[in-house]
C-alpha positions as CSV (number, residue, x, y, z in Angstrom):
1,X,-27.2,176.4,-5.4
2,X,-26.9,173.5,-3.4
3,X,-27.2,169.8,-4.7
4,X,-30.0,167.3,-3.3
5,X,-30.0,163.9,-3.3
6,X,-33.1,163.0,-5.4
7,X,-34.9,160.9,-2.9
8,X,-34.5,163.4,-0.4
9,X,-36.1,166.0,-3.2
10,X,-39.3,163.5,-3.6
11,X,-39.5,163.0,0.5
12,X,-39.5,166.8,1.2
13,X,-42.2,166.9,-2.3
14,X,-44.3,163.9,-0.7
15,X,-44.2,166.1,2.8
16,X,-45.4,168.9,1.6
17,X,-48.1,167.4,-0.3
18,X,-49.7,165.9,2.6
19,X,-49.6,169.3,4.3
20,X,-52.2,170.3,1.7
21,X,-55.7,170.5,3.0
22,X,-57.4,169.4,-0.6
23,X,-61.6,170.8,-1.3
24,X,-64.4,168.5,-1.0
25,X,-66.2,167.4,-4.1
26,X,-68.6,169.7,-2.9
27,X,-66.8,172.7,-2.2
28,X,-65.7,172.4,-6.2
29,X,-68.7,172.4,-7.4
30,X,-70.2,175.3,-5.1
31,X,-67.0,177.4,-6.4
32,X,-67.2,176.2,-10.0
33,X,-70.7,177.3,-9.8
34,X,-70.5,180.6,-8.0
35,X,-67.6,181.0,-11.0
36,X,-70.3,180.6,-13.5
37,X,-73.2,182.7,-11.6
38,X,-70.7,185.5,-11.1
39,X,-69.2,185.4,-15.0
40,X,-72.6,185.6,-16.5
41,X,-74.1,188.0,-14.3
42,X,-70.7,190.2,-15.3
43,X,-71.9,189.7,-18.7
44,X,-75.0,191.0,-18.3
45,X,-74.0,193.8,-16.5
46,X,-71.3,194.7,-19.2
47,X,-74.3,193.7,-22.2
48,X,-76.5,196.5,-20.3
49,X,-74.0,199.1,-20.0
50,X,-72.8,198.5,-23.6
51,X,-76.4,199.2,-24.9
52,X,-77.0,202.4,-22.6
53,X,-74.0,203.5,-24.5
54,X,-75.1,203.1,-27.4
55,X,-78.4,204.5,-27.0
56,X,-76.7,207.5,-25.8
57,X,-74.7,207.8,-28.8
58,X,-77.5,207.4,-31.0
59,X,-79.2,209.9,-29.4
60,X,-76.4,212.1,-29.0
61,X,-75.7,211.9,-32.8
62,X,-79.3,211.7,-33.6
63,X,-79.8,215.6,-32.3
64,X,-76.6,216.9,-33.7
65,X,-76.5,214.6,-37.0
């Protein structure tokens, strides 16, 4: 591995950084919120599921038990 003069490291590290096209406040807060619309509606889905499930079992168990 070659060695780098630390300047050089933090000019290369600076030059990259500013190649970085950074969200807008608003495209944060769109994403955060399409994060939190998606992770509840994934709840739901997974609460429904998990109660069909159930139900089936009961029934399931309800006939043979």
């Amino acid at each position: 591995m070659a060695t780098m003069n630390p300047i050089q490291f933090i000019q290369q590290v600076r030059a990259e950084v500013a190649k970085v096209v950074w969200p807008t406040r608003r495209e944060v807060l769109l994403t955060t919120v399409m994060v939190f619309i998606m992770a509840a509606l994934t709840a739901v889905f997974f609460a429904l599921v998990d109660l069909g499930i159930r139900g089936g079992l009961q029934l399931i168990l309800g006939i043979f038990g």
